[in-house]
C-alpha positions in Angstrom: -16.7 11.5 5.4 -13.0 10.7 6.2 -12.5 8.3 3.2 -13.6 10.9 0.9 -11.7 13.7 2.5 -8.9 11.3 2.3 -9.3 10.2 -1.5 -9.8 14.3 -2.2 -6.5 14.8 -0.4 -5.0 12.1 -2.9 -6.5 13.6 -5.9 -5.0 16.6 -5.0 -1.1 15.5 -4.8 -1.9 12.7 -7.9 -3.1 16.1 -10.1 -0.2 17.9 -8.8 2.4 15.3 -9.6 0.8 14.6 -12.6 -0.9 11.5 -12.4 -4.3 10.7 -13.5 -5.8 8.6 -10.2 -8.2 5.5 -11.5 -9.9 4.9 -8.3 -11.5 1.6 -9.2 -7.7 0.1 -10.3 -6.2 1.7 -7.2 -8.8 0.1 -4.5 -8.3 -3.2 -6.5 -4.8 -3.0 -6.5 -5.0 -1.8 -2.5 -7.4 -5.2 -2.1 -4.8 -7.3 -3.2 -2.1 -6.1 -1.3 -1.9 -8.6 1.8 0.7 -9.5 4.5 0.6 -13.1 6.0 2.4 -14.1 9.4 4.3 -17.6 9.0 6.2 -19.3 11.3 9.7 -21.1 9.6 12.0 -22.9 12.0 10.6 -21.6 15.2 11.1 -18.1 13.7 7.8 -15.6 12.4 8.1 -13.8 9.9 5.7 -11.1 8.2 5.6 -11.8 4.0 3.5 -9.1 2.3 2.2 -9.9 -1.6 4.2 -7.4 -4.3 3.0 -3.9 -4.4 1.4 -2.9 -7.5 3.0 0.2 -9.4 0.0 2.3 -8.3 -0.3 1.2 -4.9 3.7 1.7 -4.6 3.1 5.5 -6.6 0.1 6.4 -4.2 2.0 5.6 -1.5 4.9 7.7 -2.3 2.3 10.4 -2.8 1.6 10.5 0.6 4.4 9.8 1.9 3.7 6.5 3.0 6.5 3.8 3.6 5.7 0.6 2.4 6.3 -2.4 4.3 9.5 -4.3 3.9 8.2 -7.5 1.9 9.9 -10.1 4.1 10.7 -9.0 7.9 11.6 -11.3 10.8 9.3 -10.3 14.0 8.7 -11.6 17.2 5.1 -12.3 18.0 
């Protein structure tokens, strides 16, 4: 129930900016985006794969940051 109120929610600010939502692109395009912990000189770092142009567009939709796509942590 909450994944399609959640995709109705979407619809509704893709329609009203304008954007025609392919919901089969946009869950593949969600799959792919990943973020990987590696350790480099006794530092870790997070390393996320490039954000698609419709993940990156859906995200500003809902006002959404997207994570930095290298960041030094501490785990």
């Amino acid at each position: 129930f909450l994944a399609l109120l959640m995709q109705k929610h979407l619809d509704d600010l893709a329609r009203k900016a304008g954007i025609v939502a392919q919901w089969a692109d946009l869950l593949r395009d969600l799959h792919r985006l990943q973020q990987a912990c590696i350790r480099h000189r006794n530092s870790d770092w997070l390393v996320r794969t490039d954000a698609a142009s419709s993940v990156v567009a859906l995200f500003r939709l809902a006002q959404i940051a997207i994570p930095p796509r290298l960041r030094q942590t501490q785990l």
